[in-house]
N, C-alpha and C positions, 0 to 999 in steps of 0.2 A: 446298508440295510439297518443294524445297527444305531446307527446313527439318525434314520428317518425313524425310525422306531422311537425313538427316546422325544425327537421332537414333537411325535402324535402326543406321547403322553405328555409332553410340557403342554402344550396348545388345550386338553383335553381338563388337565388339573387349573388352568387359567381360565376356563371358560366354568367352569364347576363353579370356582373362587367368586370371579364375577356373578355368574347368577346370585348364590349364595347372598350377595351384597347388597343385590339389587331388587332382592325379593323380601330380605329382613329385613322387617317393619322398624322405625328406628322405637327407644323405648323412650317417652315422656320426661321430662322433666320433673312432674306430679308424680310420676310412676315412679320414678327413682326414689322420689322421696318417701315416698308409703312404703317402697320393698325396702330401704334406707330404714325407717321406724319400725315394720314389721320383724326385722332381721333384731332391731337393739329390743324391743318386746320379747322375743325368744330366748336369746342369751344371755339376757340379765332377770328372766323369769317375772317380768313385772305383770300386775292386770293393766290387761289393755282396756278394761271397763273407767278402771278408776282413770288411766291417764286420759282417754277420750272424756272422762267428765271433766278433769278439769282445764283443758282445750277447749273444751268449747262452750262452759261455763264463765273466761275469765278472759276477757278481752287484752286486756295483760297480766302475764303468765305471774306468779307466785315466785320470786326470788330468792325464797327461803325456802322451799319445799326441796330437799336435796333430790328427791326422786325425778324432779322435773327437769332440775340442773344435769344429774346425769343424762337424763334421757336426751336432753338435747344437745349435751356434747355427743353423745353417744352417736347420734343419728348424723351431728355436722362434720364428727370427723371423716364416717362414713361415705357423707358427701365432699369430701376434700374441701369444705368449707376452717377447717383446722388444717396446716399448714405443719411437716414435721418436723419444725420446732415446738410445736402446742401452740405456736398463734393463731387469732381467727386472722384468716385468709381473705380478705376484704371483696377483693376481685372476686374469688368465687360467691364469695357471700351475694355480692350483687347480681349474680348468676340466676343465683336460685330465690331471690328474696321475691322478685314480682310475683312467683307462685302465692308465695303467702299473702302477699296484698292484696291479689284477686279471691284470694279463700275468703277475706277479712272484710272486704270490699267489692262484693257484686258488681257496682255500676262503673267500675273503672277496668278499662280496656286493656288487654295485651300491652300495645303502643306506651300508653299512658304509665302502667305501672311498673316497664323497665324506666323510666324518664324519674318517675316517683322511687325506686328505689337506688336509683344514683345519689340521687336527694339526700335521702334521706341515710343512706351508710356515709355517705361524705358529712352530714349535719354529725352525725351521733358519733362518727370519728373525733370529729371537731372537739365536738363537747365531753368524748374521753369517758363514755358509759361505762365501757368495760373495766370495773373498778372493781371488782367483786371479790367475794374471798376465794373463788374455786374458780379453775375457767369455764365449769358448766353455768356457773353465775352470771358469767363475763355474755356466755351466750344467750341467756335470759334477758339480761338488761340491754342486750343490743337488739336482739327480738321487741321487745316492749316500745325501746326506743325509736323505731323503723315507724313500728305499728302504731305509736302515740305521735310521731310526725305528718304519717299519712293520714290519719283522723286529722289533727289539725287543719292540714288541708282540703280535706272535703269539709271542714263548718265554714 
């Protein structure tokens, strides 16, 4: 008795588990990244006026602006785009980078700007951008250089 008892509740907590699964919406990849920045906005007290200006002000980002470098280490580590030794994480970087190609680049497709950001982290690997003084630096100029490779290929 017992014993079928305990099996109703195992059958009972795996059917709970699955719905649960199969009902929760999965969460964005853009979504990560906004709750990702919204979260570094909170905890480091910064105006999110000022950073949206100069987002979207600056087709590439300001390398010297230390509030910018933090912010975006801040948000990449968050994305496990920072690896924990403090390296940028390449792989995930490629992950998450076509989100920003498409923020940057309207007319290029899903398809198209995982293909363009292989590209382009493999290009700016090459070329050794992350040279900076700080690694929020390092995450600027690999940002900049993503986003100045996939410009070149849309002229």
């Amino acid at each position: 008795m017992i014993h079928n008892l305990n099996m109703k509740v195992l059958v009972i907590v795996c059917l709970l588990i699955a719905y649960t699964q199969a009902t929760s919406e999965p969460i964005s990849i853009r979504d990560r990244i906004l709750q990702a920045m919204n979260q570094c906005i909170q905890e480091n007290a910064w105006d999110e006026n000022e950073l949206k200006y100069i987002f979207k002000n600056n087709f590439l980002l300001p390398t010297d602006n230390e509030k910018v470098n933090d912010f975006l280490l801040c948000y990449w580590k968050k994305l496990n785009m920072i690896d924990q030794h403090g390296e940028i994480n390449l792989s995930q970087v490629k992950v998450l980078i076509p989100n920003l190609i498409r923020e940057l680049f309207h007319n290029i497709s899903e398809n198209e700007s995982v293909i363009l950001a292989e590209q382009a982290v493999n290009e700016c690997n090459k070329r050794g951008v992350a040279t900076g003084k700080s690694m929020g630096q390092n995450c600027v100029l690999l940002r900049n250089c993503v986003a100045q490779y996939v410009k070149d290929k849309q002229d």
